[in-house]
C-alpha positions in Angstrom: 196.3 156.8 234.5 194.0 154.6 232.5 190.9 156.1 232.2 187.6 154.5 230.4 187.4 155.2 226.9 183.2 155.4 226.9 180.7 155.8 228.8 180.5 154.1 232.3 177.7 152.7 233.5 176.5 153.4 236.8 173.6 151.2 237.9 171.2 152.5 241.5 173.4 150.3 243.6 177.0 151.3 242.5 175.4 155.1 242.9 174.7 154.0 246.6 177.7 152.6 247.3 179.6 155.3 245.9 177.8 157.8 248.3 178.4 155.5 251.2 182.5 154.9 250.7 182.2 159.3 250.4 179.8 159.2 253.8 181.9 156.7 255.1 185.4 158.6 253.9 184.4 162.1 255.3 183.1 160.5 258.7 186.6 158.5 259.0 188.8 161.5 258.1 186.7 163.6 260.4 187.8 161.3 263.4 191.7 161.1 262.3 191.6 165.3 262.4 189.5 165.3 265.0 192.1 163.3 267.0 194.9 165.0 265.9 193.4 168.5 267.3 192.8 167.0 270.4 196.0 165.5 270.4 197.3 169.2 269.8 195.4 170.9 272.2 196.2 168.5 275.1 200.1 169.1 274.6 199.8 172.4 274.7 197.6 172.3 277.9 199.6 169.6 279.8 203.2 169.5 278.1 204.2 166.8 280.7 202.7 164.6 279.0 203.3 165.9 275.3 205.3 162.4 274.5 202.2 160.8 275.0 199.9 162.5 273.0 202.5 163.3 270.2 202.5 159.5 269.2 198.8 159.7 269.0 199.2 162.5 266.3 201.7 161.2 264.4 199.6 158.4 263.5 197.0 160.3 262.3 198.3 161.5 259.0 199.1 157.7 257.7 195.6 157.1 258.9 194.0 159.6 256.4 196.3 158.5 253.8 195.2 155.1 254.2 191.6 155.5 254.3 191.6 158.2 251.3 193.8 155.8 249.2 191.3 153.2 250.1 188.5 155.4 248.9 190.2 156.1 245.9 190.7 152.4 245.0 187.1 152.3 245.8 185.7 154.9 243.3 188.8 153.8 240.7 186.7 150.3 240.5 183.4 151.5 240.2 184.0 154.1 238.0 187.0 151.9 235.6 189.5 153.9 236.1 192.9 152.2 236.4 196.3 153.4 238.1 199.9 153.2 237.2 201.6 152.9 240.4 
C-alpha cells in the first residue's frame, strides 16, 4: 500500500466530505443489515416462503462490500493513499 510520504493536507471541504461518505457509509450499511435481519427473521417465521427471502439476504453481503470498498476508494483519494490491487 502506497501511503503519503508527508503531511496531507486536508482543507474545510475535504473534512466535510469525508464526514459525509462516513455518515453516508454507516446509514447504507445500516440498511444492508437491517435487511438481512429482516430477511432472517421472516424465514424463520414463515419458512414457506424462506426461498424468497433467502435471495434477499444473499445479496446483502456483496452490497456492504461494495459500498465499504466504495468508501474506502473515497477516503484513499482524499487522504493519498494508493492501493496495490
Amino acid at each position: 500500500m502506497g501511503n503519503p510520504t508527508g503531511p496531507v493536507q486536508l482543507g474545510v471541504e475535504d473534512v466535510r466530505a469525508i464526514d459525509k461518505e462516513m455518515a453516508d457509509t454507516r446509514h447504507d450499511v445500516n440498511n444492508y443489515l437491517a435487511v438481512l435481519s429482516a430477511a432472517l427473521e421472516m424465514i424463520r417465521f414463515r419458512p414457506e416462503q424462506a426461498e424468497r427471502f433467502l435471495a434477499s439476504a444473499m445479496e446483502q453481503p456483496t452490497r456492504i462490500t461494495t459500498r465499504l470498498r466504495q468508501c474506502s476508494d473515497f477516503l484513499g483519494t482524499k487522504l493519498a493513499i494508493t492501493q496495490d490491487r
